[in-house]
HTML snippet that shows the backbone in 3Dmol.js (N, CA, C, O; Angstrom):
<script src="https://3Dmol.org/build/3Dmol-min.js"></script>
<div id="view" style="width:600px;height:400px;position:relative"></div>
<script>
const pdb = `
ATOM      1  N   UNK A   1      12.724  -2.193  12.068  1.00  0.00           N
ATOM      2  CA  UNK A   1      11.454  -2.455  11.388  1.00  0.00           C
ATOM      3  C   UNK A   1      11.742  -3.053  10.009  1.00  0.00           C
ATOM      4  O   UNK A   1      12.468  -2.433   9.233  1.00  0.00           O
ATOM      5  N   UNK A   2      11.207  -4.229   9.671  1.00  0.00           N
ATOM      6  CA  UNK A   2      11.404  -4.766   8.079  1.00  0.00           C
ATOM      7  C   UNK A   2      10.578  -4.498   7.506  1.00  0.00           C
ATOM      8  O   UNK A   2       9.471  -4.235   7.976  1.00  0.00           O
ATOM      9  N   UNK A   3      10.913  -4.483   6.167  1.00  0.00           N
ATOM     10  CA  UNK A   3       9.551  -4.176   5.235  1.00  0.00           C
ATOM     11  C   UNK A   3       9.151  -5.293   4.525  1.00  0.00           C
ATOM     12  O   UNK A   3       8.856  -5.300   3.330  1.00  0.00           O
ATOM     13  N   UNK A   4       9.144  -6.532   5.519  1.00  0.00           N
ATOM     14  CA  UNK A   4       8.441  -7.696   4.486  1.00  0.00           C
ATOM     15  C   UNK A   4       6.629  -7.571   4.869  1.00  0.00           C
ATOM     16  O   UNK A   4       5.805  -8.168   5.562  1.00  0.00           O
ATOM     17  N   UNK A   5       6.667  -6.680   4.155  1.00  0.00           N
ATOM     18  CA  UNK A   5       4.705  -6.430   3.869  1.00  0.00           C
ATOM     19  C   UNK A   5       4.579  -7.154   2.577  1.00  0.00           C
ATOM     20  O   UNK A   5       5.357  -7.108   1.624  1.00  0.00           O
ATOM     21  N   UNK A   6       3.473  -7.834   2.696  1.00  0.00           N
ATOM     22  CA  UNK A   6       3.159  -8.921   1.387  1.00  0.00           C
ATOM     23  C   UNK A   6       1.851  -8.230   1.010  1.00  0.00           C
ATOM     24  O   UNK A   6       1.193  -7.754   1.935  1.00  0.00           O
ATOM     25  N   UNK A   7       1.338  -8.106  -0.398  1.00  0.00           N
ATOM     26  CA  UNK A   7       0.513  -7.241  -1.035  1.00  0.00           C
ATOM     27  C   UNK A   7      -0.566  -8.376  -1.445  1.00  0.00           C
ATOM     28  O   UNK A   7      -0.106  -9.426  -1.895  1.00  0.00           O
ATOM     29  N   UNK A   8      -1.942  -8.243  -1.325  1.00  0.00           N
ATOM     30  CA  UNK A   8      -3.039  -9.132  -1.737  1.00  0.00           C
ATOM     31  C   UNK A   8      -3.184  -8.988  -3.273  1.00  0.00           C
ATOM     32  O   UNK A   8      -2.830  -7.986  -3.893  1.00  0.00           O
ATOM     33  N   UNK A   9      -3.777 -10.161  -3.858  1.00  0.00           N
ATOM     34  CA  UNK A   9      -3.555  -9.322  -5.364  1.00  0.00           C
ATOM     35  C   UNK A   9      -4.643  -8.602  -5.364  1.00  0.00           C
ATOM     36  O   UNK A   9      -5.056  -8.480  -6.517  1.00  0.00           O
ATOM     37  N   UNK A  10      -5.026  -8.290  -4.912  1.00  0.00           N
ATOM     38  CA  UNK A  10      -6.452  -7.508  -5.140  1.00  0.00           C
ATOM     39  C   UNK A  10      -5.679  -6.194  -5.061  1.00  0.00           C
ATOM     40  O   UNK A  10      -5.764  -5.392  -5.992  1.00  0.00           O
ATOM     41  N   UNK A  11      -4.895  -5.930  -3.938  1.00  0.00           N
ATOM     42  CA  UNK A  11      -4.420  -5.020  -3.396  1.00  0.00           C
ATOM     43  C   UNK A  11      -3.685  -4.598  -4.600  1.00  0.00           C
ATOM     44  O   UNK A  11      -3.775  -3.477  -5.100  1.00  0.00           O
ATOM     45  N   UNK A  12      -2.977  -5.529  -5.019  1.00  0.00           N
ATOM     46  CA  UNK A  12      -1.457  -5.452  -6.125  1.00  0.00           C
ATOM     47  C   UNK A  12      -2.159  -4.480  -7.418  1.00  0.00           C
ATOM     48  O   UNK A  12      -1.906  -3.332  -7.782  1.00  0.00           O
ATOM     49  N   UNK A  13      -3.136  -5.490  -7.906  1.00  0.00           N
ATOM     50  CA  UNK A  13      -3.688  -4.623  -8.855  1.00  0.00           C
ATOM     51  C   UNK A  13      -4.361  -3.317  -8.528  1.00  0.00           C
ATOM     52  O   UNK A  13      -4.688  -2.818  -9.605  1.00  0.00           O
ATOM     53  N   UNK A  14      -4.598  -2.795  -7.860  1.00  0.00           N
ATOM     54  CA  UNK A  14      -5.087  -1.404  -7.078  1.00  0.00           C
ATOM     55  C   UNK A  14      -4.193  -0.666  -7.515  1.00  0.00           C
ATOM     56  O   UNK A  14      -4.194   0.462  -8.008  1.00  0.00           O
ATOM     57  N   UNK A  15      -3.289  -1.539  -7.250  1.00  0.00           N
ATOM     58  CA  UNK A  15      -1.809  -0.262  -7.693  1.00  0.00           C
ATOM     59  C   UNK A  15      -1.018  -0.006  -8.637  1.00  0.00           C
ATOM     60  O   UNK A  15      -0.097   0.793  -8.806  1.00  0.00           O
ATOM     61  N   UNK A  16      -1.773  -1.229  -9.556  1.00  0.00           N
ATOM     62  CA  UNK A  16      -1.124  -0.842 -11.363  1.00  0.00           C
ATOM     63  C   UNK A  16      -2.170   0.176 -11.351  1.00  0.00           C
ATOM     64  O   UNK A  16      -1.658   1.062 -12.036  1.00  0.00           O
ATOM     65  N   UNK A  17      -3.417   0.630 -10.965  1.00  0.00           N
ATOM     66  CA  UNK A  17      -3.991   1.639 -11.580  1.00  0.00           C
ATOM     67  C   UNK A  17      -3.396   3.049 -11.282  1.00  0.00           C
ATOM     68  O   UNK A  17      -3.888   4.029 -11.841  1.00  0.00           O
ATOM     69  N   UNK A  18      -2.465   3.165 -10.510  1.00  0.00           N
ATOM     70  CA  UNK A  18      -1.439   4.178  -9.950  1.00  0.00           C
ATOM     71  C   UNK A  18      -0.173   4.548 -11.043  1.00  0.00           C
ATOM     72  O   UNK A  18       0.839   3.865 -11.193  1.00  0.00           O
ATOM     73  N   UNK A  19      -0.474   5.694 -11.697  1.00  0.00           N
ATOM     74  CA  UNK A  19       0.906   5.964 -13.146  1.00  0.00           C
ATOM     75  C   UNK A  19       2.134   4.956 -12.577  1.00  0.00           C
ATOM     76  O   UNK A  19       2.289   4.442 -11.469  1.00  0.00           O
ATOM     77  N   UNK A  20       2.492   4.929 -13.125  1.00  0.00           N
ATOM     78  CA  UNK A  20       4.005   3.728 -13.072  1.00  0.00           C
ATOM     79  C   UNK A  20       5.430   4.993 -12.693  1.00  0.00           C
ATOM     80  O   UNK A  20       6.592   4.625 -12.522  1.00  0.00           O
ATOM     81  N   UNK A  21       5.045   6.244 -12.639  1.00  0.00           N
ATOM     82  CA  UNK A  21       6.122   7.378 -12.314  1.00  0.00           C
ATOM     83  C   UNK A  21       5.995   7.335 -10.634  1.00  0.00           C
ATOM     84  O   UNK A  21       6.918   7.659  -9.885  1.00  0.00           O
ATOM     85  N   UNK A  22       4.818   6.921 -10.239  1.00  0.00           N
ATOM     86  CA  UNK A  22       4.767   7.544  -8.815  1.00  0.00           C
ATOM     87  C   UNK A  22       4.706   5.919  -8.019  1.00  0.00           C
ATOM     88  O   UNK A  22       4.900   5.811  -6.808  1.00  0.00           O
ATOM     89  N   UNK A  23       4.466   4.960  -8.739  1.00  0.00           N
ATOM     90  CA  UNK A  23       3.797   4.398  -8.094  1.00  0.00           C
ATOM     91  C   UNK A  23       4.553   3.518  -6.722  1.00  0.00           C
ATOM     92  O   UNK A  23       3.995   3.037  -5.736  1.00  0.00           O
ATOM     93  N   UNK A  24       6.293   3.527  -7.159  1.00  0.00           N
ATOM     94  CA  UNK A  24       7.251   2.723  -6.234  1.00  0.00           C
ATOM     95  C   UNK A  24       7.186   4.287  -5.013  1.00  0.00           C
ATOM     96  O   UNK A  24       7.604   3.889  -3.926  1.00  0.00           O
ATOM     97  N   UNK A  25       6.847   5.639  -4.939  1.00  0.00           N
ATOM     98  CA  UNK A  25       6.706   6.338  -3.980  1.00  0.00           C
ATOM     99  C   UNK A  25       5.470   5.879  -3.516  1.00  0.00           C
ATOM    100  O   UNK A  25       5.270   5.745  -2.309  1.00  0.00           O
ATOM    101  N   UNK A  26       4.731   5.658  -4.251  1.00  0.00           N
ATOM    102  CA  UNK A  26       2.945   5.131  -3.008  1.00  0.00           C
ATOM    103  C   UNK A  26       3.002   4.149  -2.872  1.00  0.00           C
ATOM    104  O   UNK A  26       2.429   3.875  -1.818  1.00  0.00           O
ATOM    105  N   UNK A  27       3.626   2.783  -3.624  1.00  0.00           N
ATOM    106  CA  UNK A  27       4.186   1.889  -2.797  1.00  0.00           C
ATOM    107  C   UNK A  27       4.568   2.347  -1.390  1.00  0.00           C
ATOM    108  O   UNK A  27       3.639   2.686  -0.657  1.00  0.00           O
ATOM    109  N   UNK A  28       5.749   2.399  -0.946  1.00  0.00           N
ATOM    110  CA  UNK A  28       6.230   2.842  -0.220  1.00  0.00           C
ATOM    111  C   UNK A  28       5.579   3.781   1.387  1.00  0.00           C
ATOM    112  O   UNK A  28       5.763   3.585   2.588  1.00  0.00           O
ATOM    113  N   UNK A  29       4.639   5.004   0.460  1.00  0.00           N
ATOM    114  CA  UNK A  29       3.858   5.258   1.499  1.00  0.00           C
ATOM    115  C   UNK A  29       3.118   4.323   2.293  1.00  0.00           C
ATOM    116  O   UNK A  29       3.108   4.368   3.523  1.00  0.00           O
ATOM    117  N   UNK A  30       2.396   3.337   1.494  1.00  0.00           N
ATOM    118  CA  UNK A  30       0.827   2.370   1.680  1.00  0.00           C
ATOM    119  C   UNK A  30       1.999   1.703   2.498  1.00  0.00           C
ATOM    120  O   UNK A  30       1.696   1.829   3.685  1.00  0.00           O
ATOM    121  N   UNK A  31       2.932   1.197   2.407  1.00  0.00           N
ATOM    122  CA  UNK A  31       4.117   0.157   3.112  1.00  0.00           C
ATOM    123  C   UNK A  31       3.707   0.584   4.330  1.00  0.00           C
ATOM    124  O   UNK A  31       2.960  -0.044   5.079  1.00  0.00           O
ATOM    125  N   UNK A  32       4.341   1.983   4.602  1.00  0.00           N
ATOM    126  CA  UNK A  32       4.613   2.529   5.812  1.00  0.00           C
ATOM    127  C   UNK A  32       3.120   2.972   6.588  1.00  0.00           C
ATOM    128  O   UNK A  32       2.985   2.830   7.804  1.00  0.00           O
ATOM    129  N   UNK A  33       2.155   3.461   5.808  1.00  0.00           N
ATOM    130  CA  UNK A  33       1.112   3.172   6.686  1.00  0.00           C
ATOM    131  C   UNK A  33       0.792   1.914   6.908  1.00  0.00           C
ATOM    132  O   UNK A  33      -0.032   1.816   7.818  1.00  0.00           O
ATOM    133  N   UNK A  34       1.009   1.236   6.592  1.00  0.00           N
ATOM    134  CA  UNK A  34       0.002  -0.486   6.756  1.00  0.00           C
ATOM    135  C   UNK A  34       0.958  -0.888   8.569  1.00  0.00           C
ATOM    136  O   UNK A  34       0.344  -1.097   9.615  1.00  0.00           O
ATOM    137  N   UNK A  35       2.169  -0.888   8.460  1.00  0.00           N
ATOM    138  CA  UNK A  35       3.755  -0.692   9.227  1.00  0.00           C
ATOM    139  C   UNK A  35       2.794   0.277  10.435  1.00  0.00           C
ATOM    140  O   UNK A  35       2.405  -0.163  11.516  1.00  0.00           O
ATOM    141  N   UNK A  36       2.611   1.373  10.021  1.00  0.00           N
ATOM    142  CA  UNK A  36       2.123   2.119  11.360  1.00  0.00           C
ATOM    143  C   UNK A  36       0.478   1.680  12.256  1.00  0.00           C
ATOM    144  O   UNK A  36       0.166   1.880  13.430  1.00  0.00           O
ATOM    145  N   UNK A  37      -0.223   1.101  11.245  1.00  0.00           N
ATOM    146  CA  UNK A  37      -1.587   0.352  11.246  1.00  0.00           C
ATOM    147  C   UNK A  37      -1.187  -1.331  12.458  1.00  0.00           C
ATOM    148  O   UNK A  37      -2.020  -1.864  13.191  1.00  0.00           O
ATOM    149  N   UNK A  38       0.143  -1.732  12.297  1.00  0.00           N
ATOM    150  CA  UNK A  38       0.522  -2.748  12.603  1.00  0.00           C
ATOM    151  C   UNK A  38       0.060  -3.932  11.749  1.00  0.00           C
ATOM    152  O   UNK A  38       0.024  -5.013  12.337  1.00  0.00           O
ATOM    153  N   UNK A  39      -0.208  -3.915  10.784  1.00  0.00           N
ATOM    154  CA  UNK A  39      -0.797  -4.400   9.454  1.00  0.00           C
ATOM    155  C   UNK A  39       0.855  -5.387   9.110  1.00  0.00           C
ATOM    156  O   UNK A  39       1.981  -5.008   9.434  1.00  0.00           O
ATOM    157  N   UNK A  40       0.526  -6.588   8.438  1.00  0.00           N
ATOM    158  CA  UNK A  40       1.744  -7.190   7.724  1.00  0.00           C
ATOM    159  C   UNK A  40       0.945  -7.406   6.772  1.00  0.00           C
ATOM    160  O   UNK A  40       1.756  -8.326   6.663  1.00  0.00           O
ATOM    161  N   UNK A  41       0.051  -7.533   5.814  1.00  0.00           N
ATOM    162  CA  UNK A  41      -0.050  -7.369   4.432  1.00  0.00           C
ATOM    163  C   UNK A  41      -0.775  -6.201   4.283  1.00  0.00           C
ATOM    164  O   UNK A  41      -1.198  -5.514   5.213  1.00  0.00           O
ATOM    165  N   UNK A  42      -0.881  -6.034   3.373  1.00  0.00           N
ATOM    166  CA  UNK A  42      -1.616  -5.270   2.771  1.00  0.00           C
ATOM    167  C   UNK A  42      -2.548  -5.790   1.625  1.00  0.00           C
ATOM    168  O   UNK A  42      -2.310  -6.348   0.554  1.00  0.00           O
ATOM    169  N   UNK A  43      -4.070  -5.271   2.458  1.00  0.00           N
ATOM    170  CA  UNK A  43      -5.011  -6.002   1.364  1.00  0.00           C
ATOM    171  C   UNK A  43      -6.245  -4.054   1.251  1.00  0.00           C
ATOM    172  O   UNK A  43      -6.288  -3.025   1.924  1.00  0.00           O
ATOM    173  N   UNK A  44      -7.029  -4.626  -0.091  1.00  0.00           N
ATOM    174  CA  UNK A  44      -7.533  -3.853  -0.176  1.00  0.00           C
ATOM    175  C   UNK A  44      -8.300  -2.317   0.447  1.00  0.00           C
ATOM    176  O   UNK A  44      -8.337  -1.136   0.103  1.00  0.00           O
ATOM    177  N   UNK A  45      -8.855  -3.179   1.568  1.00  0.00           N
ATOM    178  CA  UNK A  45      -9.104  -2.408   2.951  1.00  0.00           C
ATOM    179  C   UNK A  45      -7.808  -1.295   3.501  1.00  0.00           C
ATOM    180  O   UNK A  45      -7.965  -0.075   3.466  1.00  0.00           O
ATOM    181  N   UNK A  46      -6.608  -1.920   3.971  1.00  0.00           N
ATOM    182  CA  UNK A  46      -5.383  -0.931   3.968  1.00  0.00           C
ATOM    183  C   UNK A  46      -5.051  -0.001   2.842  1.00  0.00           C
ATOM    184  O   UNK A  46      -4.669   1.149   3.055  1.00  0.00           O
ATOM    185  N   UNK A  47      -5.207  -0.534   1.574  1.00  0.00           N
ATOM    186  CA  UNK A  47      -5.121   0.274   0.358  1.00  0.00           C
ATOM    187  C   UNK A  47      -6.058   1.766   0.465  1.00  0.00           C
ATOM    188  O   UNK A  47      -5.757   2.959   0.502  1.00  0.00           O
ATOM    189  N   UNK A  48      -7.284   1.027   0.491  1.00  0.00           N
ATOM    190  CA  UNK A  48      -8.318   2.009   0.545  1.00  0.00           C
ATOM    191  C   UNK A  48      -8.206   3.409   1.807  1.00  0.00           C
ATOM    192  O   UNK A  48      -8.583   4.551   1.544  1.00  0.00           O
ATOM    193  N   UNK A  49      -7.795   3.120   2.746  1.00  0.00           N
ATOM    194  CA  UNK A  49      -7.442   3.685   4.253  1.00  0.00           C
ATOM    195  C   UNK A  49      -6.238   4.651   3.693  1.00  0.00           C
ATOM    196  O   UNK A  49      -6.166   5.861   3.478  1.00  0.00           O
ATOM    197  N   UNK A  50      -5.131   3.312   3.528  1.00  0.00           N
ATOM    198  CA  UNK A  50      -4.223   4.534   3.260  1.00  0.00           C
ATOM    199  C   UNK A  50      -3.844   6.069   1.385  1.00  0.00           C
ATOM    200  O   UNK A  50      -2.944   6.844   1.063  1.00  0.00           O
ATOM    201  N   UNK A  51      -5.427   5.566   0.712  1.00  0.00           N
ATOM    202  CA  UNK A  51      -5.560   6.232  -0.058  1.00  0.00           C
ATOM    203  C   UNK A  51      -6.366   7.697   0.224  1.00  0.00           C
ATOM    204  O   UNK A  51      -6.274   8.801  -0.314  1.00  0.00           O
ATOM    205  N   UNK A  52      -7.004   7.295   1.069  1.00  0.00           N
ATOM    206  CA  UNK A  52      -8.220   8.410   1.528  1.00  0.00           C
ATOM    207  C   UNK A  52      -6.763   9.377   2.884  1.00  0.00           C
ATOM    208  O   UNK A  52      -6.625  10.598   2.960  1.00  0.00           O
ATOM    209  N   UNK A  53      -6.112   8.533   3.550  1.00  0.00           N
ATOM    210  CA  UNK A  53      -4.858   9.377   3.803  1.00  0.00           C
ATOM    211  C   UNK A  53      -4.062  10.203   3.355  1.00  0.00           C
ATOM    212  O   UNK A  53      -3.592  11.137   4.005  1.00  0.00           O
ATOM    213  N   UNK A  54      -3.865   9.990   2.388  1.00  0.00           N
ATOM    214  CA  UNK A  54      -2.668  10.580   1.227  1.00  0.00           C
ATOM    215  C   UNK A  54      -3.223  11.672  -0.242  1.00  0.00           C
ATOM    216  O   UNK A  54      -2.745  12.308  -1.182  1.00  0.00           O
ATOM    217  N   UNK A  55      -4.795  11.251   0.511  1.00  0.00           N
ATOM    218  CA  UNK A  55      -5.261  11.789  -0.834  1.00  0.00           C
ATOM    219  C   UNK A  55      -5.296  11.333  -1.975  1.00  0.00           C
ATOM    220  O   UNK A  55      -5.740  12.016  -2.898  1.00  0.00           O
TER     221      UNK A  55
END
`;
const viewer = $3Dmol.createViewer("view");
viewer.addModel(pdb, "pdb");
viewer.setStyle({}, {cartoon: {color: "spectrum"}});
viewer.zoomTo();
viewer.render();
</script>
């Protein structure tokens, strides 16, 4: 499995609003759900999905 998931900027900026301590771990999560979604980018919609996931 690769992780070339490409991020929308919409998406991108979603995730500067995420502290900068955690944010390469929720990177990472949102990666792997979008990956399990069968998703290759990630746009807002996946963001949103995999936020209401994770809490």
């Amino acid at each position: 499995m690769s992780n070339n998931i490409s991020w929308t900027a919409e998406a991108e900026a979603k995730l500067k609003e995420i502290p900068f301590f955690v944010r390469p771990a929720a990177r990472k999560k949102i990666e792997k759900f979008a990956q399990e979604q069968g998703a290759s980018e990630i746009t807002v919609e996946i963001y949103a999905l995999a936020k209401q996931q994770f809490g």
